[in-house]
C-alpha positions in Angstrom: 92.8 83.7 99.9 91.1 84.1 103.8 89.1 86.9 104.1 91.0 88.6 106.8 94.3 88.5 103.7 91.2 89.6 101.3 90.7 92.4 103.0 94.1 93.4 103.6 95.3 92.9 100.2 92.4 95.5 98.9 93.4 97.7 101.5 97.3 98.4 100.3 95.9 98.0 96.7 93.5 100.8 97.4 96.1 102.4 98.6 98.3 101.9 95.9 95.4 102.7 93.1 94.5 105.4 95.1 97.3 107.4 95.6 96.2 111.0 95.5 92.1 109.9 95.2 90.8 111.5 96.3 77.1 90.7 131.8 74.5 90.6 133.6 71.1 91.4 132.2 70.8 95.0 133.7 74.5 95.5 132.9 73.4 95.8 129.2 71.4 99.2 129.9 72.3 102.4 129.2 70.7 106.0 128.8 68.6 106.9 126.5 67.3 102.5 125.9 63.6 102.2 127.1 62.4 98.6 127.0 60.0 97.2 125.1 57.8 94.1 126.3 58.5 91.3 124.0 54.7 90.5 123.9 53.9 93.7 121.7 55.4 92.3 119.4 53.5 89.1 119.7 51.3 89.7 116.2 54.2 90.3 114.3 55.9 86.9 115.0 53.2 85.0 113.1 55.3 82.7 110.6 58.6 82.4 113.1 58.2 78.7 113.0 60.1 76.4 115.5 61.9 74.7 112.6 63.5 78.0 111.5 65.2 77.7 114.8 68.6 76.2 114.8 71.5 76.5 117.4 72.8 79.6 117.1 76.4 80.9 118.9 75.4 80.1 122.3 78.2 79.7 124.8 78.5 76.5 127.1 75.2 76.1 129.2 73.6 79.2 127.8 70.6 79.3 126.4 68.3 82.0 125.0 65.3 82.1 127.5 63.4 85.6 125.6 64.0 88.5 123.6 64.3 91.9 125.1 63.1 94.9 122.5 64.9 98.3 122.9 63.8 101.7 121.5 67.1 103.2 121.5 68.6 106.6 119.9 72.1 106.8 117.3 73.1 110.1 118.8 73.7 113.1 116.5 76.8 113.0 117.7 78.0 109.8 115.8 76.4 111.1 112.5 78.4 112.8 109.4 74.9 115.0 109.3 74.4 115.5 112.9 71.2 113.5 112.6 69.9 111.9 115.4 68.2 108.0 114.5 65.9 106.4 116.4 65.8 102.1 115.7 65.1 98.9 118.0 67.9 97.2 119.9 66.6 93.1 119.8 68.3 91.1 122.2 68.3 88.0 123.9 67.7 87.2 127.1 70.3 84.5 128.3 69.8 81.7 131.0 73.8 83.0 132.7 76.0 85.9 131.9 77.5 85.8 128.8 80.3 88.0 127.2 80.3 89.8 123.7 77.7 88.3 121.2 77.9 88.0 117.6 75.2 91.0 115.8 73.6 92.0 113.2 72.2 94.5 112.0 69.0 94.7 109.8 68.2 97.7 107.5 64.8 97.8 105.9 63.4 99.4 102.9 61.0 101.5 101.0 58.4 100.7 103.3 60.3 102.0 106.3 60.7 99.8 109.5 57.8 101.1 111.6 54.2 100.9 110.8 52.5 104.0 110.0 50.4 106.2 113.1 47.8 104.2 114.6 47.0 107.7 117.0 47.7 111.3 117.3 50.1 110.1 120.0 52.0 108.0 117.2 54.5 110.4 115.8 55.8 110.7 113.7 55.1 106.4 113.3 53.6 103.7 115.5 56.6 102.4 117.9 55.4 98.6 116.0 58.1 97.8 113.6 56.3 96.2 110.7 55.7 92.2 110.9 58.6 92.0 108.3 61.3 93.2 110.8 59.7 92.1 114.3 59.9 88.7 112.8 63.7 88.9 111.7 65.1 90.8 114.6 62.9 87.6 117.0 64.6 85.0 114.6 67.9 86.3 115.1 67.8 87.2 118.6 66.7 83.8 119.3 69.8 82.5 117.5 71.4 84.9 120.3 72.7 87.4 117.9 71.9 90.9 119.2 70.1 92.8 115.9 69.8 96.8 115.4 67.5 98.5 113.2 67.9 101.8 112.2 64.9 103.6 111.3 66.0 106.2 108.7 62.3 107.1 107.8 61.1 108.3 111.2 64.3 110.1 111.9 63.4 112.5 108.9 59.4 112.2 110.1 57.7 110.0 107.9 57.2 106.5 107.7 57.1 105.2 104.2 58.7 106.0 100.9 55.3 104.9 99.5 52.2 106.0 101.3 53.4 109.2 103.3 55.7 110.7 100.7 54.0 114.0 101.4 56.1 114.1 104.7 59.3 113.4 102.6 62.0 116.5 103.3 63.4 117.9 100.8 67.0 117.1 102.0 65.8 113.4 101.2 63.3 113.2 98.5 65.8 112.4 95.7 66.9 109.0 95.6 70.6 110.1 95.3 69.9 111.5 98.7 68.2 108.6 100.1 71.7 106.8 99.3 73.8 109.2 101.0 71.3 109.9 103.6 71.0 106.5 104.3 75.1 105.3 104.1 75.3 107.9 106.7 72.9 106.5 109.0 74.3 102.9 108.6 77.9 104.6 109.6 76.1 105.8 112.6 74.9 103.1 113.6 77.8 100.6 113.2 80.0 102.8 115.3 76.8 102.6 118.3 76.2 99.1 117.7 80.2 98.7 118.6 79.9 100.1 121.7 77.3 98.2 123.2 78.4 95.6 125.8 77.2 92.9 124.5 78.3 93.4 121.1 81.2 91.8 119.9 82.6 94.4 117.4 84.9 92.2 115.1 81.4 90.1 114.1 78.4 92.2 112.4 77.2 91.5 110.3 74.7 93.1 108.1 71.1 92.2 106.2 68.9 94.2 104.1 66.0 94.0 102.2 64.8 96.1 98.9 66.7 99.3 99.5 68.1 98.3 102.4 69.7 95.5 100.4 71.0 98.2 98.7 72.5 99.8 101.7 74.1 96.0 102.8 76.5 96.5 99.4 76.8 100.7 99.5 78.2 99.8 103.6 80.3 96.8 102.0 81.7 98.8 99.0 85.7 99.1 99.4 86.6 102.9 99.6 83.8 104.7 100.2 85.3 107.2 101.3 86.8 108.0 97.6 83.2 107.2 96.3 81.9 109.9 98.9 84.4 112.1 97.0 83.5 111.4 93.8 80.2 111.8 94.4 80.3 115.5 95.6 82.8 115.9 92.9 80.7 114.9 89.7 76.7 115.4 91.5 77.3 116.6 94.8 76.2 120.5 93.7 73.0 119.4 92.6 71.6 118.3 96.1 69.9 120.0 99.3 72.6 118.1 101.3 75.4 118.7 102.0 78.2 115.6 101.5 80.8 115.2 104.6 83.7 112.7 104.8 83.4 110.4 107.3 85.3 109.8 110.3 87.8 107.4 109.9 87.7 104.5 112.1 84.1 102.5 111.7 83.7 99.3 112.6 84.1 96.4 109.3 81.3 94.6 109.0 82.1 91.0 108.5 79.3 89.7 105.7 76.2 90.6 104.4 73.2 89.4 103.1 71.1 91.8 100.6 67.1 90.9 99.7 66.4 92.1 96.2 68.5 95.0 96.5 68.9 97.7 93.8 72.4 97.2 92.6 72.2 100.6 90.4 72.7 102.7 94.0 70.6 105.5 92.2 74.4 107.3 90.6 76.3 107.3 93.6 79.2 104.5 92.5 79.8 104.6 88.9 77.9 101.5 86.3 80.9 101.7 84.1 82.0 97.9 83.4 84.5 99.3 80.7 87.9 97.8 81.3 89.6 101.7 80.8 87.5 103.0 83.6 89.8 103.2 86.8 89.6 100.1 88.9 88.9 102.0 92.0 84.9 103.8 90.3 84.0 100.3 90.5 82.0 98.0 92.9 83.8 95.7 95.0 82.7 94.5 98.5 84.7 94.0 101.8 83.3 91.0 103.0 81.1 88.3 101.7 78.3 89.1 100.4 75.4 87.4 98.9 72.0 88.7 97.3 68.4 87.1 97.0 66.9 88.2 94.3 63.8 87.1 92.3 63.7 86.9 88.2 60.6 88.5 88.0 62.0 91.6 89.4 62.8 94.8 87.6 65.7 95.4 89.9 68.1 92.5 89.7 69.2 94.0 86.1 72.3 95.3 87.9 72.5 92.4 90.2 73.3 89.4 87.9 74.6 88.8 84.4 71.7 86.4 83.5 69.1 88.6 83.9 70.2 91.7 82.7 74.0 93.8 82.2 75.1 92.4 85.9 77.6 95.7 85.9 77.9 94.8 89.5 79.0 91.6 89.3 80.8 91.9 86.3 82.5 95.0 88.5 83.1 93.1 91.1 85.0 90.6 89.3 86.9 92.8 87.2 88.1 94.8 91.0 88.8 91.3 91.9 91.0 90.1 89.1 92.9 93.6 88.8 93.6 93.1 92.8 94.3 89.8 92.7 92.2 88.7 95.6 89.2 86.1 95.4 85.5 87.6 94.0 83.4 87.4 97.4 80.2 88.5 95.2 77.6 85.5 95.2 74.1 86.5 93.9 71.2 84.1 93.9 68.3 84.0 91.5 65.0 82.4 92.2 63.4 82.3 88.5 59.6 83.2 88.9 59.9 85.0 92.2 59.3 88.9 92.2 60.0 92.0 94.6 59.1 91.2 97.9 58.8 87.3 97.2 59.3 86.5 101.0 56.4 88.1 102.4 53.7 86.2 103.0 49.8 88.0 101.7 51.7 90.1 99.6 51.1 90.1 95.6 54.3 88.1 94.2 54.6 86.2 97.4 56.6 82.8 96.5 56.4 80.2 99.3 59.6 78.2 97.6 61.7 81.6 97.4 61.3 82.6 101.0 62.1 79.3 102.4 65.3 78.9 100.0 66.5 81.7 100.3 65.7 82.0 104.6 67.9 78.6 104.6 70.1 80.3 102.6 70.9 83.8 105.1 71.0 81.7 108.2 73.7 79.7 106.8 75.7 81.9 105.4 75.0 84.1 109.3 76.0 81.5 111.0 79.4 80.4 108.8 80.3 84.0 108.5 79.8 85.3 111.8 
């Protein structure tokens, strides 16, 4: 079954389960952007090797000539919260006018996506993204896909989960909360990424590391808007947040690709693999998506059935069996690898991991978008 009947057959069986659940260069600028020279990001591009890049989905006689960083603003106005987000716009910089681009956008995790303050000036971060996310957003752009990152961490003042937890509010210091905090942004952020000219809306896709991964399959789950629901319903009262709907009408994202993600999602869609739970408690994505996880990593329990329960995937293909439409959940296991495994000088750093599994999530980008 295509994707495009996938998804429309698990939207009228939702529907039926759920019954009663409840350009020119200078044309791409608008208010609020403020450019960023490409060169200050220069120290951060260390490892972007000409061999990781391939032709990407440039139109006839266009070519990427640069890549044009953004600081840009998600308005408060686009978010459930009324949260304004900060993030970078990447783009590239193209040798002729071209028309709506394939995107993507890149959500990162626990460390947060800029570095921490360099200067009094620097708050509440440094405007650097860290070298993890400067190099992805260069990669991609360079394939001439146009990448946002949402920074979630400095749009609640701190800068990471980790080393400035002190700053943490209390709205989002519960992991629940980061969750729904963090869906919201992602919603946000989808519906400002849609707008922009040089996006073209019906191909985003999405890629996430660590809890960002866990954000690619939260955004990807089928009806979030009933696991919204049940969420206020069964643990909503025990939060400093409150726990809106969301508007209907944001943009599908068309794959994604999650980095040793935390398939638990911290309570907020149900672990049950029991075959009486209802159908519609359990995880199922939208599109196709695919996880990178490493053996040696405490959090891929969830994620596959050979290194632990798997009550994701087994989810997924229960939802998928009970629907009738084909099991888009592909996870990937690199046996000695550990968190982090593609980040070079880090402890549990694995050489073989990062480029298997980089080989991997420009493939499936470029098939998918």
């Amino acid at each position: 079954m295509t994707l495009t009947n996938t998804m429309a057959m698990t939207m009228m069986c939702v529907a039926a389960l759920c019954a009663g659940c409840v350009g020119h260069w200078d044309d791409f600028s608008t208010a609020g952007d403020v450019p960023v020279s490409e060169n200050r990001q220069g120290a951060s591009l260390q490892g972007l090797a000409h061999s990781d890049i391939k032709p990407g989905p440039v139109e006839s006689e266009a070519t990427v000539i640069g890549v044009e960083v953004l600081d840009v603003t998600i308005p408060a106005s686009l978010h459930a919260q009324g949260l304004a987000v900060p993030g970078k716009l990447v783009r590239p910089r193209w040798s002729r006018k071209v028309g709506k681009r394939p995107a993507m956008m890149v959500l990162h995790g626990s460390g947060g996506l800029l570095q921490m303050p360099r200067s009094k000036s620097d708050r509440p971060c440094s405007p650097q993204m860290e070298d993890q996310f400067a190099t992805w957003s260069h990669r991609l752009a360079r394939l001439g896909y146009t990448v946002l990152l949402p920074s979630s961490y400095s749009a609640r003042g701190f800068c990471d989960k980790h080393t400035d937890a002190a700053r943490i509010p209390k709205t989002f210091d519960d992991r629940s909360e980061q969750i729904v905090g963090r869906f919201y942004d992602v919603d946000a952020a989808a519906r400002f990424f849609c707008d922009r000219p040089e996006v073209d809306c019906d191909r985003m896709g999405l890629l996430g590391f660590s809890q960002g991964g866990t954000m690619v399959m939260v955004a990807l789950h089928w009806q979030l808007d009933h696991a919204l629901d049940y969420f206020r319903k069964t643990r909503g009262k025990k939060f400093d947040i409150t726990i809106p709907d969301v508007k209907p009408g944001r943009p599908a994202f068309q794959m994604g690709v999650a980095y040793y993600p935390g398939c638990g999602f911290d309570g907020f869609i149900p672990l049950s693999k029991s075959k009486k739970k209802p159908v519609f408690n359990k995880f199922y994505a939208t599109a196709p998506l695919t996880i990178l996880h490493g053996g040696r990593d405490s959090l891929v329990v969830h994620c596959s059935t050979r290194y632990g329960p798997g009550r994701r995937q087994i989810q997924s293909r229960q939802v998928a069996r009970q629907l009738k439409v084909d099991d888009i959940y592909d996870v990937t296991v690199y046996p000695g690898a550990r968190h982090s495994f593609d980040l070079a000088g880090r402890k549990g750093a694995d050489a073989a991991a990062r480029d298997a599994a980089l080989k991997v999530t420009l493939d499936k980008i470029a098939s998918q978008l």
